[in-house]
N, C-alpha and C positions, 0 to 999 in steps of 0.2 A: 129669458126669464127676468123678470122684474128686480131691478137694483136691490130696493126693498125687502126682498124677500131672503138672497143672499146674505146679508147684513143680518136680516133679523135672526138666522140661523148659524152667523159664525159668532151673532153675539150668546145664543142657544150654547152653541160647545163652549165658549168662556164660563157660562155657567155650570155645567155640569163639569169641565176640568178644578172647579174651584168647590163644588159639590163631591165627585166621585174619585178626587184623586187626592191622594196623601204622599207619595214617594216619585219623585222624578230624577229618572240616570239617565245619563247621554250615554244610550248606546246607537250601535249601526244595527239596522235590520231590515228586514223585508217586509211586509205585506202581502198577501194573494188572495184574491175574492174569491167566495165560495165555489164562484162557477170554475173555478180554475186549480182546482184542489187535487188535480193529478198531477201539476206541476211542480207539489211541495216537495222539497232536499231532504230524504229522509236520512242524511247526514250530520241533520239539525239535531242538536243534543236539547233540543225541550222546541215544543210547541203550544206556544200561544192563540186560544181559538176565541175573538171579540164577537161576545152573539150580543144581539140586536137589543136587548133589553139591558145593556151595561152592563152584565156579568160577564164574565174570564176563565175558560178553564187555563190551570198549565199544568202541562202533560210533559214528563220525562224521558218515560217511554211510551213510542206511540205507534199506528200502523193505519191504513185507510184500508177500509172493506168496502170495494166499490160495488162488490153484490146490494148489500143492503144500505149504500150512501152514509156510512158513519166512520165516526174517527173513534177507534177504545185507544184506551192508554192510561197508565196511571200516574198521578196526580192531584190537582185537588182545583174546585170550583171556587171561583171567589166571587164577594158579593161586587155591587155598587159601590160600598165605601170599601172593598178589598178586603173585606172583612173573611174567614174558611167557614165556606159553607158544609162543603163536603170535600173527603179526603179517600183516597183509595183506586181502584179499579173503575176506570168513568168511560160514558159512551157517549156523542155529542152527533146528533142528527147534523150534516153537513146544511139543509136548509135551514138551521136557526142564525147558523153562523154568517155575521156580515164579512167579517176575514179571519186568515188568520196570520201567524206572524211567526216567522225562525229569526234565527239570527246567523245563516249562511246565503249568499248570495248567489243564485245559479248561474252557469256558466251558459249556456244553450238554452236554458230554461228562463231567461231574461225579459221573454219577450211579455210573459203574462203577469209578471213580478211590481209589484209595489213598492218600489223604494224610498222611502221616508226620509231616510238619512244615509247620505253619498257623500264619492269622491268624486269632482268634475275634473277636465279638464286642466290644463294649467292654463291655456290662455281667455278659458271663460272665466277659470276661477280670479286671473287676475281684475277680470273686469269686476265683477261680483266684490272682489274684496274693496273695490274702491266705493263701491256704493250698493250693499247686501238690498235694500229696497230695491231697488233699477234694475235686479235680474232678472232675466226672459223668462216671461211666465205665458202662456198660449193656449188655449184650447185647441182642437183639430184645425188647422190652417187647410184651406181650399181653395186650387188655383185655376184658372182657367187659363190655356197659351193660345194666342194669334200670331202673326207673323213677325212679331218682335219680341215676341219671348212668354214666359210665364207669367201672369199676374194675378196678385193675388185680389180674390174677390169676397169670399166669409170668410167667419169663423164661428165654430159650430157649439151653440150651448154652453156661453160664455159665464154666465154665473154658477154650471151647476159642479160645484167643487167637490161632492161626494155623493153617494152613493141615494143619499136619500132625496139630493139637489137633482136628480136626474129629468130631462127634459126635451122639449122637442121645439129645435129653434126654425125658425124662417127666415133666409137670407134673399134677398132679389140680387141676381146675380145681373145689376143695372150694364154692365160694360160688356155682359159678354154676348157672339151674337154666333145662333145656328148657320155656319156657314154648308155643312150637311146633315145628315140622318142622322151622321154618329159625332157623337159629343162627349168628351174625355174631360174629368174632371180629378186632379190630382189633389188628394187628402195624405198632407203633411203633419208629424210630432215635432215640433221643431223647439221644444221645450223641454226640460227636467221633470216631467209631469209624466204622471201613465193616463191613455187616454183607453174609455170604456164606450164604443161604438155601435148602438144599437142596430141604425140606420143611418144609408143617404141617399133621401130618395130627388129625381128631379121632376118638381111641377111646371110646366110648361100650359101658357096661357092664350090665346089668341090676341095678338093686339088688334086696338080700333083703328082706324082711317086716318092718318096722322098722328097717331097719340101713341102714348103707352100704357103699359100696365101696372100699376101700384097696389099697396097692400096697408094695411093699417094695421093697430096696432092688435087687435083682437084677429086678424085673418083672417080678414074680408079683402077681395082683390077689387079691387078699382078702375075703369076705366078712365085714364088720365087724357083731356085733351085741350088743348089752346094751350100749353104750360108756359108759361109767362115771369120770368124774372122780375124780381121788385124793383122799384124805381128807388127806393130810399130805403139804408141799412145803418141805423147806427146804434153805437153804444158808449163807453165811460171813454173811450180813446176817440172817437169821431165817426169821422167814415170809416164802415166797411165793406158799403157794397163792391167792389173790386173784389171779396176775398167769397163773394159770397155770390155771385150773379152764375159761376158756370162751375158745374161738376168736373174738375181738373185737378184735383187735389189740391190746392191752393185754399188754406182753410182759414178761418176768423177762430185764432186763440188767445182768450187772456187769461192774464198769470194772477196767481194765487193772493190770496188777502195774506198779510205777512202776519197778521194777528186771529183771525179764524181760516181754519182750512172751508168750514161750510159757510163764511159769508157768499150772500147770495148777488148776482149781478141782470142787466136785463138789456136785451138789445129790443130795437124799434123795427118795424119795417114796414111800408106801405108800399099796394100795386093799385093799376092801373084801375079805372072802374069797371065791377062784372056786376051781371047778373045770373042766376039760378044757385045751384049749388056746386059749392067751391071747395079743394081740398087743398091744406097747404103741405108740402113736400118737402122732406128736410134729410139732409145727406148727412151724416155727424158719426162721430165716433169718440170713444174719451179720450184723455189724457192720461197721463200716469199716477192723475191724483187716487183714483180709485186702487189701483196698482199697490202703492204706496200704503194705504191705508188698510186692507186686505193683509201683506206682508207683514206688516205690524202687528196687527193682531194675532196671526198665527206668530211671532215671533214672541209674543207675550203669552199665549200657549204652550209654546215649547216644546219637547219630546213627545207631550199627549196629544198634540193637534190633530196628524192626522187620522190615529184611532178615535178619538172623539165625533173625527166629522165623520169618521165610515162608518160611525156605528149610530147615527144617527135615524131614528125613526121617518120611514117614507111618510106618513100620514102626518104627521106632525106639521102644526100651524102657529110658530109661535106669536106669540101675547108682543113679545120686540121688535116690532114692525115700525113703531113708532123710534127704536133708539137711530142706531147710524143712516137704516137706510133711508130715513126721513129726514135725521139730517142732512147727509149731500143730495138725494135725492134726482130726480131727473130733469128733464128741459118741458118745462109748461107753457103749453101754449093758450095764449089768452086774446081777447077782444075785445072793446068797449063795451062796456054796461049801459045801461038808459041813465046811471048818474054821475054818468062823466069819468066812472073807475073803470077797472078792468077785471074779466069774469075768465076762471079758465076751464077751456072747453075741449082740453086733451093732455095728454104728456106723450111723450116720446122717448129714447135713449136707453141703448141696450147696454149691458156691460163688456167691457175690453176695447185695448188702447188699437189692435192692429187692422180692421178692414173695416170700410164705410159701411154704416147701417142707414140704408135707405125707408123709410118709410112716408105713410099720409095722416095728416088729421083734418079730418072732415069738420067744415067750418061752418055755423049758422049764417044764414043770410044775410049781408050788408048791404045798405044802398049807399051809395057814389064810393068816394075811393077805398078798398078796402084797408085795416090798418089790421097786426097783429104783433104782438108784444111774447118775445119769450124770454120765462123767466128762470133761472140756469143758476147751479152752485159756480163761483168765480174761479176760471183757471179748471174744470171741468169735461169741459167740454168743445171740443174741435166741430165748426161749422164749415163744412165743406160746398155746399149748394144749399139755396132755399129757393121755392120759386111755387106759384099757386096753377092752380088745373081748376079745369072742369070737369065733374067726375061725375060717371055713370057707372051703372053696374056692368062688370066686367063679364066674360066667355067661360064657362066650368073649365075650371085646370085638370089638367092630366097627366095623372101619376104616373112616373117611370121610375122604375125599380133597376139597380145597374145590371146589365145583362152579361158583364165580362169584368170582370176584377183583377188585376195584375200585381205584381210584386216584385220587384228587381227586373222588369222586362219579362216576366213570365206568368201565365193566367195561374193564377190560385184560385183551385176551384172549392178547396174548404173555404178560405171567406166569401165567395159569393154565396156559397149556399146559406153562410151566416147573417150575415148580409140582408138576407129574401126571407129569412126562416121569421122575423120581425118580433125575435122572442130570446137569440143564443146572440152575442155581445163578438165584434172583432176587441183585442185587448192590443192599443199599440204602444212602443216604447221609442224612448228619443229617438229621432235619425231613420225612423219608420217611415216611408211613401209607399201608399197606395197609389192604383190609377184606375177609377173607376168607370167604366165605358159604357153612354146612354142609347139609345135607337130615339130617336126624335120624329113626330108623327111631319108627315108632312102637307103644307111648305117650311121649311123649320127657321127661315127668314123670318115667317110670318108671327115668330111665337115668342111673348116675354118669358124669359125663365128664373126659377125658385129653386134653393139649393133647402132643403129640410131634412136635419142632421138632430137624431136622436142620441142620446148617451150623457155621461160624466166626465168628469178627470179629476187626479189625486195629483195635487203635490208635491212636490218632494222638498221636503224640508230641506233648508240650505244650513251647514255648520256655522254659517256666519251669525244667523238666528238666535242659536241656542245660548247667546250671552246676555239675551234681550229677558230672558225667560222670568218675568217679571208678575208674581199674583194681584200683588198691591194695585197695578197698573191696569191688570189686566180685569179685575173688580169695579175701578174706572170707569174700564171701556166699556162694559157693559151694563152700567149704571147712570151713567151720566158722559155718552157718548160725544154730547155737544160740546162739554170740557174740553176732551179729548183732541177734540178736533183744535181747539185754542191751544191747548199745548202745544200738538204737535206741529203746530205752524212753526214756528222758528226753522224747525231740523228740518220740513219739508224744501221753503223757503229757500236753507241754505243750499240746496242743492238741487231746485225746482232746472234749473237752467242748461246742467248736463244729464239730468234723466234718461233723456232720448237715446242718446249716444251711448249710455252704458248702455240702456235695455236692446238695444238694437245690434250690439257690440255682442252681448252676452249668450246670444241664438244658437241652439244647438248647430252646427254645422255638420252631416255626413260626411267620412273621408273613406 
C-alpha cells in the first residue's frame, strides 16, 4: 500500500480525535474485532462496542445472543461528540460493530485479543524506555529456510494499520528457491501488534532462459533478462556503486537533514548502452524514519488512537493525501527530458524498515547510454541493488493456496480452512509462528516465486507514548505536516544513529 495513503489516513484519525473526542484516561484495555466476539470476558464489568460510524454503546450489563448475532445489555448510546443519545435496555447488531472493548485481559483468550495498552517485558521494556520511537513494530514477518537457516524474505501489508487500511500486498520472494514440490513458508508476529490474516497465498511464475521474473508496481509480472548493474552510482557523499551493484544486503543509506526530516536527496546512475525496452530494478527498503514518524503521531493521539483507527471507514478516500504522505513521500524515478531536465516516469518504495522490496519500473526508450535519476526523501531510504533488464511479458502466475498449516509442530486444521475460506481472518498475537506448506507445480527450479499476504494489524500502544499525548501538536500534524517534519528533526537527528539497535533489540522473542 502506497506510503501516501497511510499518512493521509493516520492524518484522518488526528482529525476526528480532535473532532469526536472530549475526555481522555489512561486506562489498560482490550480490544476484539467483531469477527471475534465469542472471545469477549464476560467478567468485564461494562462493555464498550465502537461501530463503524463513530458512535459508542456502553453497556453495564451485557450478554451475546449468538442465535441472532447481537449483544443486549443496558446502558446508553453515545454520539460522535459523546454526547447520550439513548439510555436504557439497547441491542447492537454484532455487524455494525468495528470492535469492541473490556477492560479485563484474557487468559487463554489472548490469542484474538487487541491490546492497546500493555505490560511488556522487562528486557524489551528496557530497550523501549531508552528510545519509546525505536520499538519493534512489524507486520506479519515471513521466512523462508535453506541450509543455513531461516531468512527472512517479506513482510506482509506494511502500511495497513487498521481495519479500514486492509490490503493485499505482493512480495517477490527474490532469494528463495524451489529446491522441491513442497515449500514451507514460516509467518511470524514478532511484534506488540495483533496481526489480522486474511490470506497467503503463493504465486509461482515461469522464468525466462537466463532471466527472471519481476513485478512492477501496479502487478504486472515481468520478464527480466540481460540484468546488467550500473556502471556509475552517485550521490551528495560520492561514490556509491560498491553499495549498490549486487543484491547482498549491503545497502546505500544516507542520514537525515538535521533541519527537515522531509528534505529531499537524489542519486545518479548510468548503464551500459541498450536498446528496446528497458526496466530498471530496485531492491530498497526504509529506514526508521517512517518508523519514527508513525510512532509520533499515534503518540500525539494518545489513548484514542487505536479506536479511532479501527473505527475507521473502509471506503473512505481522504482529501490528506497531500499532507505527510507527500511529504516524505517515495523513491522517483526519472530520466532526461528533451530540455535537458528530468521527467519522472515511476515511483517505487513500500512501507517498513525490515525485508527488501523488490520491484520494476518500466523505462521509456533511450538511445546511447542510459541515465536515471532517483529522487528520494533524505535518510529514507535503504538502496540495496539497482540494476536494469530487458523486459518482456512474462508466464501467467499460479496461485497456490497453503495445502497444510501448522502451529507449534502440529497441523491446525481450523486455520487452514481459514486460510482457503478467503473471506474468515487467522487473528495472530506476539510470539505467534505459523508454518504454512505449498505443493509447487513442476519443475519448481524453474519457477520465480510471489508471497501475497492479505490482512491488517493494530498496534499496541506503548505506555511510554501516553506522555506525548499532545492536541495542540497533534492539530499540527495534521495541518501543516511539512512544519512538523522541521520540528521534529532535532529529536529524530538526536537519535537517528542508535534507532537500529533499539528496534532490532526490542523484537518480540518467544521462550
Amino acid at each position: 500500500m502506497p506510503y501516501a495513503r497511510l499518512t493521509a489516513l493516520i492524518a484522518l484519525a488526528l482529525a476526528l480525535a480532535l473532532l469526536g473526542s472530549c475526555n481522555f484516561q489512561q486506562v489498560n484495555r482490550t480490544l476484539v474485532p467483531a469477527s471475534a466476539v465469542a472471545t469477549l470476558d464476560h467478567k468485564s464489568p461494562f462493555l464498550k462496542a465502537h461501530l463503524r460510524d463513530g458512535t459508542m454503546y456502553v453497556l453495564g450489563q451485557w450478554n451475546v445472543d449468538s442465535t441472532s448475532n447481537r449483544i443486549q445489555g443496558t446502558g446508553a448510546l453515545l454520539g460522535v461528540n459523546r454526547d447520550t443519545l439513548q439510555q436504557g435496555l439497547l441491542s447492537i447488531g454484532v455487524a455494525s460493530v468495528a470492535l469492541f472493548e473490556t477492560n479485563v485481559v484474557r487468559g487463554s483468550g489472548a490469542k484474538t485479543a487487541l491490546t492497546v495498552m500493555t505490560g511488556i517485558t522487562a528486557a524489551v521494556a528496557g530497550f523501549c524506555l531508552t528510545n519509546p520511537k525505536a520499538c519493534f513494530g512489524s507486520c506479519p514477518t515471513f521466512y523462508i529456510a535453506d541450509s543455513t537457516g531461516q531468512h527472512l524474505q517479506a513482510e506482509g501489508f506494511s502500511a495497513s494499520i487498521a481495519p479500514a487500511l486492509e490490503a493485499t500486498d505482493l512480495d517477490a520472494l527474490w532469494h528463495a528457491q524451489g529446491t522441491s514440490r513442497t515449500f514451507d513458508v514460516q509467518m511470524k508476529n514478532e511484534a506488540f501488534e495483533t496481526h489480522v490474516v486474511r490470506h497467503v497465498d503463493v504465486l509461482a511464475v515461469p522464468r525466462p532462459k537466463n532471466g527472471r521474473v519481476v513485478v512492477d508496481d501496479g502487478g504486472t509480472f515481468h520478464a527480466a533478462t540481460a540484468i546488467t548493474a550500473p556502471v556509475m552510482c552517485r550521490g551528495a557523499e560520492g561514490d556509491c556503486l560498491p553499495a549498490v551493484r549486487n543484491f547482498d544486503g549491503e545497502y546505500r543509506l544516507s542520514t537525515t537533514d538535521s533541519t527537515d526530516l522531509a528534505a529531499r536527496e537524489v542519486v545518479e546512475l548510468s548503464f551500459p548502452t541498450r536498446s528496446g525496452q528497458q526496466g530498471l530494478i530496485l531492491a530498497t527498503r526504509q529506514s526508521l524514519l517512517s518508523t519514527f514518524v508513525l510512532y509520533q503521531g499515534l503518540a500525539y493521539l494518545g489513548t484514542e488512537a487505536a479506536p479511532l483507527l479501527a473505527r475507521l471507514d473502509a471506503g473512505i478516500e481522504s482529501p490528506m493525501v497531500a499532507g505527510i504522505g507527500k511529504v516524505l513521500g517515495r523513491i522517483e524515478v526519472q530520466v532526461p527530458d528533451a530540455e535537458g531536465g528530468w521527467i519522472t516516469v515511476g515511483m517505487v518504495g513500500e512501507t517498513g524498515p525490515l525485508a527488501t522490496d523488490t520491484k520494476v519500473v518500466p523505462l521509456p526508450v533511450q538511445h546511447g547510454t542510459t541515465r536515471v535519476r532517483l529522487r528520494m526523501t533524505q535518510g529514507l531510504w535503504r538502496l540495496d541493488w539497482i540494476a536494469l533488464a530487458n523486459l518482456a511479458p512474462a508466464a501467467a502466475a499460479v496461485r497456490l493456496e497453503p495445502t497444510v498449516v501448522m502451529r507449534d509442530g502440529r497441523k491446525n486444521m481450523v486455520a487452514l480452512a481459514t486460510f482457503r475460506s478467503r473471506s474468515a481472518a487467522v487473528t495472530s498475537m506476539p510470539g505467534d509462528e505459523y508454518t504454512l506448506r505449498y505443493q509447487l507445480p513442476a519443475p519448481p527450479k524453474s519457477l520465480e516465486l510471489f508471497l501475497e499476504a492479505r490482512g491488517y494489524y493494530l498496534e499496541w500502544m506503548r505506555q511510554e507514548w501516553l506522555a506525548e499525548e499532545d492536541h495542540g501538536k497533534a492539530t499540527r500534524f495534521l495541518l501543516d505536516p511539512a512544519a512538523m517534519m522541521r520540528a521534529l528533526a532535532p529529536a529524530y537527528k538526536s537519535q537517528e544513529a542508535e534507532m537500529d539497535a533499539i528496534f532490532w533489540g526490542s523484537a518480540y522473542v518467544r521462550h
